[in-house]
C-alpha positions as CSV (number, residue, x, y, z in Angstrom):
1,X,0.0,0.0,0.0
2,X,1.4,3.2,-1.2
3,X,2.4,6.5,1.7
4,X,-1.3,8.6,2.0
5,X,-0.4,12.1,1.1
6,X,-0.7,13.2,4.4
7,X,1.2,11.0,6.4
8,X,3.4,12.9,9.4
9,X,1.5,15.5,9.6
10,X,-1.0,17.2,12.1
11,X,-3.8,18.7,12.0
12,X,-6.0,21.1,13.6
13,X,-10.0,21.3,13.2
14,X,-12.2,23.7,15.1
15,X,-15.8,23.4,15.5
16,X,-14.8,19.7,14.6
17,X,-17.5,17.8,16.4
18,X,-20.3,18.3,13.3
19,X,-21.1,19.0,10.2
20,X,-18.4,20.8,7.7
21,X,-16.0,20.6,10.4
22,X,-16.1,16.8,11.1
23,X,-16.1,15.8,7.2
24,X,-13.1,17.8,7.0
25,X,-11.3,15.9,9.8
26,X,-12.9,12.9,8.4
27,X,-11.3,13.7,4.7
28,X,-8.0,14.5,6.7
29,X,-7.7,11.4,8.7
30,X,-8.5,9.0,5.4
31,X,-5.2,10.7,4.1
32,X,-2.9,10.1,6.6
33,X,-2.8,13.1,9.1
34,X,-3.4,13.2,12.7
35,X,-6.2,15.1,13.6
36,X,-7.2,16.9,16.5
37,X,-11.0,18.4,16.8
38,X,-12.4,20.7,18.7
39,X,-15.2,22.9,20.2
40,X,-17.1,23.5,23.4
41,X,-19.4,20.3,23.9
42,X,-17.2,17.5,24.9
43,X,-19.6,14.3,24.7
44,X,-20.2,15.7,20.8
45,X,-16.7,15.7,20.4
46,X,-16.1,12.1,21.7
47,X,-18.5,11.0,19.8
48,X,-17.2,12.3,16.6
49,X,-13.9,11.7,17.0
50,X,-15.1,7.9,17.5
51,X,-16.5,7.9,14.1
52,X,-13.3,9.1,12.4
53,X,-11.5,6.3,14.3
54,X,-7.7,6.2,15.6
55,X,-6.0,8.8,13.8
56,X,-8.6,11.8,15.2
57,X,-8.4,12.8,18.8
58,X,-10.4,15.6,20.6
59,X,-9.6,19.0,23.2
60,X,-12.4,21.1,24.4
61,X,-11.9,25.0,23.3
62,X,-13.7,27.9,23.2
63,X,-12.5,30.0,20.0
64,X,-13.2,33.0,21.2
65,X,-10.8,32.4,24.0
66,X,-7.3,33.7,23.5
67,X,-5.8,31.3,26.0
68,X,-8.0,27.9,25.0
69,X,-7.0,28.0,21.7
70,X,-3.9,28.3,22.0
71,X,-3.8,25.1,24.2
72,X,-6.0,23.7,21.6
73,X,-2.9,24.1,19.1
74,X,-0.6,22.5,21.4
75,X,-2.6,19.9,21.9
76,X,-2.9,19.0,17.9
77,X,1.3,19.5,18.2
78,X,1.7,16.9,20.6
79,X,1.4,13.6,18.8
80,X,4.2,14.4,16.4
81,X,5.7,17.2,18.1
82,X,5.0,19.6,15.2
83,X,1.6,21.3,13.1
84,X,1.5,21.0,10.0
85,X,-2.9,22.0,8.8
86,X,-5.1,24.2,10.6
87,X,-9.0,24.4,9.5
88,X,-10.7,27.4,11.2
89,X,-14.4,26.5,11.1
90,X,-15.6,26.9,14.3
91,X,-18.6,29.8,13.6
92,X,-22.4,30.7,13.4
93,X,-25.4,33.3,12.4
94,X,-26.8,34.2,15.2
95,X,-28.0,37.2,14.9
96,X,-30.6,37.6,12.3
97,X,-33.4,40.4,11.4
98,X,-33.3,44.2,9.9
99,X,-30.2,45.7,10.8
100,X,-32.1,48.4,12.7
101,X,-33.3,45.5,14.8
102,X,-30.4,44.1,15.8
103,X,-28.9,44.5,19.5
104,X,-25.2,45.5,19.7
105,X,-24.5,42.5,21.9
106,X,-25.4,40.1,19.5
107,X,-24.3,41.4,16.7
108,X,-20.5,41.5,18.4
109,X,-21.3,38.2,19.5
110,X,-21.4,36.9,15.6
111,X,-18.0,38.6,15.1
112,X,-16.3,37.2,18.5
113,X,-17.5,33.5,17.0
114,X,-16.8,34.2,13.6
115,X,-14.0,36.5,13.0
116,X,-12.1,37.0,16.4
117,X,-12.9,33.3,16.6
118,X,-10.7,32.9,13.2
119,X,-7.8,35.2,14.3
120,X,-7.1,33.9,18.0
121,X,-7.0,30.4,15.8
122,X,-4.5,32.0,13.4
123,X,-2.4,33.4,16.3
124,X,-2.1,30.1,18.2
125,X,-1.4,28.2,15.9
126,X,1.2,30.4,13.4
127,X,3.5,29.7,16.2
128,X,3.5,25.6,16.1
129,X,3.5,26.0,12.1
130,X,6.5,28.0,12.0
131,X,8.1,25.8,14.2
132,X,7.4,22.4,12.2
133,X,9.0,24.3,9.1
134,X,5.5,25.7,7.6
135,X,2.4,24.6,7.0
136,X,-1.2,25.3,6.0
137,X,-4.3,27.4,7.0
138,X,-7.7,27.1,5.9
139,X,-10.6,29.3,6.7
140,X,-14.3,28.5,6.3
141,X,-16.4,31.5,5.5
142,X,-19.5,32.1,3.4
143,X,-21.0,33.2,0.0
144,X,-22.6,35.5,2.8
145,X,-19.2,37.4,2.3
146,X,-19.2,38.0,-1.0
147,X,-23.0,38.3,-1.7
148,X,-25.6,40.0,0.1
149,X,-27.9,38.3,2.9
150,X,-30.7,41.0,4.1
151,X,-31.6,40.3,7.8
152,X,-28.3,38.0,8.5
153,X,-26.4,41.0,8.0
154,X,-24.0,40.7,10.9
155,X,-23.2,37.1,9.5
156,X,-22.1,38.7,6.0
157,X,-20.4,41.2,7.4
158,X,-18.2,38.8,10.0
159,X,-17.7,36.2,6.8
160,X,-16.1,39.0,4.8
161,X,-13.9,40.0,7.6
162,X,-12.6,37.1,7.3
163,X,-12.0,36.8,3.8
164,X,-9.8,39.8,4.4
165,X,-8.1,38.0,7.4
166,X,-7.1,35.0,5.0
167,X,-5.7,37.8,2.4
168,X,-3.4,39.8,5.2
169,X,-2.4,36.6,7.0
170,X,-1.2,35.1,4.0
171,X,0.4,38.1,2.8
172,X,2.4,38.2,5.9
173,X,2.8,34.6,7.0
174,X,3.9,33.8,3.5
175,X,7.6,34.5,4.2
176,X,7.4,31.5,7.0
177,X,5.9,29.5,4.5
178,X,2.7,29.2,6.4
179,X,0.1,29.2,3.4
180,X,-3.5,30.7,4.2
181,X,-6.6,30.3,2.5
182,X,-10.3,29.9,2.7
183,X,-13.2,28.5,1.2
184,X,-16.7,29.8,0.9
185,X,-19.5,27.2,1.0
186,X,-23.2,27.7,-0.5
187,X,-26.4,25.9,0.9
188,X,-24.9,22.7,2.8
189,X,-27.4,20.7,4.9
190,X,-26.0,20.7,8.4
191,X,-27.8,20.9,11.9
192,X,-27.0,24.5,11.8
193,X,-29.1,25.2,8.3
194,X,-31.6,23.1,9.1
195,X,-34.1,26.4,8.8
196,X,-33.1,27.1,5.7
197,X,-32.9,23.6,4.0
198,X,-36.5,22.7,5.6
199,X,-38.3,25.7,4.9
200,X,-38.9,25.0,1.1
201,X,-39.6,28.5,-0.5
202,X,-36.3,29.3,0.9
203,X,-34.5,26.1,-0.1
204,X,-35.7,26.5,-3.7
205,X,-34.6,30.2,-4.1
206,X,-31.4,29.1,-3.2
207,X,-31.4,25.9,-5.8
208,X,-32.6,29.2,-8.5
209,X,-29.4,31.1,-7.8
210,X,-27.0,27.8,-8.2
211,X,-26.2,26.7,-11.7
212,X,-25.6,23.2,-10.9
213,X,-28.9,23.0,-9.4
214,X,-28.4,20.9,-6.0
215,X,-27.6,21.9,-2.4
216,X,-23.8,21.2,-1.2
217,X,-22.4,18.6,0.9
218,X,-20.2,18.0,3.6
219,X,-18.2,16.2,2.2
220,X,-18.3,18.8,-1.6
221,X,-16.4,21.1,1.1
222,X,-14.1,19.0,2.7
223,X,-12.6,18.4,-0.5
224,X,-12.1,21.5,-1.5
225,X,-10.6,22.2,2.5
226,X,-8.5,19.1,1.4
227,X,-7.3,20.2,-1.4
228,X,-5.8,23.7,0.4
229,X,-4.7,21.9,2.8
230,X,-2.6,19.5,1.2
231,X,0.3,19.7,-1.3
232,X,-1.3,19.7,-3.9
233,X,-1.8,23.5,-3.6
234,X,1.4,24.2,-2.4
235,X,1.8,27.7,-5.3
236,X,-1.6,28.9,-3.6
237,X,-2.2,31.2,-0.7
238,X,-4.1,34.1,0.1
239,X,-7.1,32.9,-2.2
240,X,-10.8,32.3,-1.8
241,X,-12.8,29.2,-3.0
242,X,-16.0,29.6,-3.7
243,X,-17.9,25.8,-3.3
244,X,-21.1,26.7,-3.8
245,X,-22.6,25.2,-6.9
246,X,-21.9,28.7,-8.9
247,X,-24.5,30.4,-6.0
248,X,-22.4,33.6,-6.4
249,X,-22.8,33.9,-10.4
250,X,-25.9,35.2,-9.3
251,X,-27.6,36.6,-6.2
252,X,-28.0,36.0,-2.3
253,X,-30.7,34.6,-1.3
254,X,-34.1,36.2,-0.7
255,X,-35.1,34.8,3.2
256,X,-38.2,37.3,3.4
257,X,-40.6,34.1,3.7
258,X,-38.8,32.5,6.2
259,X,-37.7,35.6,8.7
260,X,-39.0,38.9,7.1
261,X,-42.7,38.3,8.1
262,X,-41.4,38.0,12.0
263,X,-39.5,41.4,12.2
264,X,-42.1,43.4,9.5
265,X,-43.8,44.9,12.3
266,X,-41.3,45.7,14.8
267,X,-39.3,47.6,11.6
268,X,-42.4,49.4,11.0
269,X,-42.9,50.4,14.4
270,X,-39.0,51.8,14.5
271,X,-39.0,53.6,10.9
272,X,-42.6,55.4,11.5
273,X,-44.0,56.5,8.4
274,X,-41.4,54.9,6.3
275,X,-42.6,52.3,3.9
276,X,-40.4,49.3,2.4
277,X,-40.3,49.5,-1.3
């Protein structure tokens, strides 16, 4: 049997105990590397790293905690004594309605999980990649940072921060030859986008606006994490993949039907006299 490409090396996975985040340890562990998940719900994690078998361990971490991440990247060094991948996927939309709407505190709490969530991961790890000679870093944003969502406007505005933290990191990591890219995943069916998938006018405007005509999968993005990860892109950094079934050819989605009908009174009680056109 032949050397999997990524034999000797470890890796890193946050928000690794579902979803995009376990098929990408998943897809990293069927090639060879060592993986280490994690997140904030430990029997999840022990349960997925189960189902990815011997070569995937686990560390509770908060992201949004300087000093648990940081241990969290330790922890993925230990095995081989070095860190070679780092998948920053740990994130969320939690705040959602009319921007007008929206209280401060949540929407800094969708850019503590999603963007100072991705940059405490970049700074504890860049240290351990250095170290083992260079490596790779891969960020999973959104379309929601390149198109527009109306009322998940904090969640579009976080994911595009961190398009622009993949493009600075890279630029200046690049000299340690620490690469640094992302990806940006369309419509994926996950426990997380269950209201979106399940609510069906919303599900087909999304299916109008891809030109392949079918919702994502986990595993369409691990692949495409996989493939930034690995050698195979070793001339690429400071890019942004869209997997998304061509969704940003075309528009972002319309979710009036699904949350607009919830906040359409409240707006109209804040705005007065002003009418939506």
């Amino acid at each position: 049997m032949g050397t999997a490409a990524l034999d000797g090396q470890a890796a890193l996975v946050t928000g690794g105990g579902s979803g995009i985040g376990l098929a990408c340890a998943r897809r990293l562990a069927d090639d060879g590397a060592i993986v280490t998940i994690c997140g904030r719900t430990e029997p999840r994690l022990a349960e997925a790293a189960a189902a990815v078998g011997e070569r995937c361990r686990y560390v509770v971490a908060d992201v949004s905690d300087e000093g648990s991440i940081a241990d969290a990247a330790s922890e993925a060094a230990a095995p081989l004594d070095a860190l070679h991948i780092v998948v920053a996927n740990a994130g969320g939309a939690h705040a959602l309605g009319p921007l007008a709407l929206i209280d401060k505190g949540a929407f800094e709490n969708d850019l503590a999980v999603n963007v100072t969530g991705t940059f405490l991961t970049i700074k504890g790890a860049v240290p351990f990649l250095t170290r083992s000679g260079g490596g790779s870093i891969v960020a999973v944003s959104s379309i929601a940072a390149a198109l527009t969502h109306p009322l998940m406007a904090p969640y579009s505005v976080a994911k595009a921060a961190i398009d622009m933290l993949v493009r600075n990191a890279a630029d200046e990591l690049g000299p340690f030859r620490v690469r640094v890219n992302g990806v940006r995943p369309g419509l994926v069916p996950t426990g997380a986008s269950d209201p979106l998938v399940g609510h069906e006018p919303t599900r087909e405007d999304y299916l109008a606006q891809m030109p392949l005509g079918r919702l994502g999968t986990v595993g369409d993005v691990a692949a495409a994490v996989r493939f930034l990860a690995g050698p195979e892109s070793s001339w690429i950094t400071g890019e942004m993949l869209n997997v998304d079934g061509g969704h940003t050819l075309r528009r972002g989605p319309n979710l009036d039907s699904l949350l607009g009908v919830h906040f359409a009174d409240a707006l109209q009680a804040r705005l007065g006299t002003a009418t939506r056109a």
